[in-house]
C-alpha positions, -999 to 999 in steps of 0.1 A, spaced: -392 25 527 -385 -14 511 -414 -36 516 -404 -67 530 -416 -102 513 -435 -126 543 -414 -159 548 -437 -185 538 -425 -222 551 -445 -256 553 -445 -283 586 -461 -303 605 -482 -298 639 -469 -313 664 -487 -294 695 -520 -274 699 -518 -276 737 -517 -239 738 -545 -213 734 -547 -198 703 -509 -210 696 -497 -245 678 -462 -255 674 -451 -266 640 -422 -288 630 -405 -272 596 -379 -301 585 -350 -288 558 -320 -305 541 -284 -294 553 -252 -305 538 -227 -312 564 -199 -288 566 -172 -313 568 -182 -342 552 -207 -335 526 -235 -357 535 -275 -342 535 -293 -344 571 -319 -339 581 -324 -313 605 -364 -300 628 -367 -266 639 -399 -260 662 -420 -228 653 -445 -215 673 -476 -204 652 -508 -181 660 -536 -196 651 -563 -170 656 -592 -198 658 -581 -228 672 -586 -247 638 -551 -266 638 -546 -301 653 -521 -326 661 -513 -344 629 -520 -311 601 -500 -299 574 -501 -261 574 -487 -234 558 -469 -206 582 -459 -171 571 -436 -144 591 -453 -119 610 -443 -96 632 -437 -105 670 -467 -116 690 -449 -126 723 -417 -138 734 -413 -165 708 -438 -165 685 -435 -148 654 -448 -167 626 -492 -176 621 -506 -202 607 -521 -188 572 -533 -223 558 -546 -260 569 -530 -279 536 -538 -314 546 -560 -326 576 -541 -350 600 -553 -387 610 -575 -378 644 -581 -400 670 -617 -397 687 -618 -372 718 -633 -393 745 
């Protein structure tokens, strides 16, 4: 049996509507296939975040795990940076 090493990435919050869940934007550099150039491209993860500690705004670190529902499959294993918050009325 071959252990596996988790994925680790880095991104942005962009949601924590959701309970217990926060979607995280993980930007990456792609050259273009015809023409060279580097874009930019945004995928959307969604991340388990066991105790709500994520907001809007947050740097965090993600790691792979294995499936927790229909499309989400990575958890939140780090807050890196605390976002700018806005007072909750």
């Amino acid at each position: 049996m071959t252990v596996r090493r988790q994925r680790t990435s880095y991104g942005l919050v962009i949601s924590d509507k959701m309970e217990k869940t926060v979607v995280v934007a993980v930007p990456r550099l792609v050259s273009h296939a015809l023409y060279g150039k580097v874009v930019r491209r945004l995928t959307k993860l969604k991340a388990h975040d066991e105790k709500n500690e994520s907001r809007t705004g947050d740097r965090v670190k993600i790691v792979e795990t294995r499936p927790l529902s229909k499309d989400k499959h990575w958890r939140v294993a780090a807050i890196i940076e605390r976002g700018e918050q806005s007072p909750s009325p």
